[in-house]
C-alpha positions in Angstrom: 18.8 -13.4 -1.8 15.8 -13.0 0.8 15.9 -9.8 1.0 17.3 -6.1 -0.9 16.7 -4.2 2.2 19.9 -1.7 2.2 21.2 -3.3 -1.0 22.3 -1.0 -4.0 21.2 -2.3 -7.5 22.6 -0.5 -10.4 20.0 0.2 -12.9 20.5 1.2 -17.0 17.9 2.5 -19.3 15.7 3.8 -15.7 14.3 6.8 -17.6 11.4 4.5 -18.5 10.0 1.1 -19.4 11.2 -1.9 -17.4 14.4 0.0 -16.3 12.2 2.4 -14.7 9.9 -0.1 -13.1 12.9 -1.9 -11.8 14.1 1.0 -10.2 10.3 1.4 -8.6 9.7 -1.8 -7.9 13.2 -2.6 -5.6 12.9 1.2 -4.2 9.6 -0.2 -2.4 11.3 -3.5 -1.1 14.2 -1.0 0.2 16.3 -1.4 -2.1 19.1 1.6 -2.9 19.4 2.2 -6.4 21.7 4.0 -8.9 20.0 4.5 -11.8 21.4 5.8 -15.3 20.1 6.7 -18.6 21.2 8.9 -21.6 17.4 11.3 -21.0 18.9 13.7 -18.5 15.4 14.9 -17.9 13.9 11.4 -17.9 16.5 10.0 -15.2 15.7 12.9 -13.0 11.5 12.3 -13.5 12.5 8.4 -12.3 15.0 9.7 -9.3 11.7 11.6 -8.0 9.5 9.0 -8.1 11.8 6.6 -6.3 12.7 9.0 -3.9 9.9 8.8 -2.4 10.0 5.2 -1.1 12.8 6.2 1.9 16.1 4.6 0.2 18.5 6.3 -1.4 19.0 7.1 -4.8 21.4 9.1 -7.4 20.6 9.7 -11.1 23.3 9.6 -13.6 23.5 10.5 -17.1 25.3 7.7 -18.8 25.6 7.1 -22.4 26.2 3.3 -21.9 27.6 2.9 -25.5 30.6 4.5 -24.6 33.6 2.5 -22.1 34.9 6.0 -20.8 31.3 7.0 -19.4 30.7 3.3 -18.0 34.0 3.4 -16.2 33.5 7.0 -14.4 30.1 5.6 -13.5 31.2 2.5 -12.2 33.8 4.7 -9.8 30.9 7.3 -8.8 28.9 4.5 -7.7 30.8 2.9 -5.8 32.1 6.5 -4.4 28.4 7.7 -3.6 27.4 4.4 -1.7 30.4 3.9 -0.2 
């Protein structure tokens, strides 16, 4: 892939560390990005900092351990950046 312009990526653990950076780091090469995490407060702190890069972006609160969770975000994704 040359380029993630108007791509989505789908991003766990984005409330920090690497799955925060991720979510930075393809913002800035114009990338969409769904991001999740189980730190309600944590995901929202990421969604603002990648909002800023024009793209768009939607914070979830996923607990990744459970199926029922993954499958409901799975549908919203593909719902929100339909």
């Amino acid at each position: 892939m040359r380029s993630f312009v108007n791509k989505v990526a789908v991003i766990t653990g984005a409330a920090s560390g690497m799955g925060r950076y991720l979510a930075l780091l393809l913002a800035k090469m114009g990338c969409n990005v769904a991001i999740c995490d189980v730190n309600e407060e944590e995901i929202e702190k990421t969604s603002k900092m990648v909002s800023g890069c024009n793209i768009s972006v939607s914070p979830y609160c996923v607990d990744v351990a459970d199926r029922t969770e993954i499958e409901t975000f799975y549908q919203r994704v593909i719902t929100d950046f339909r």
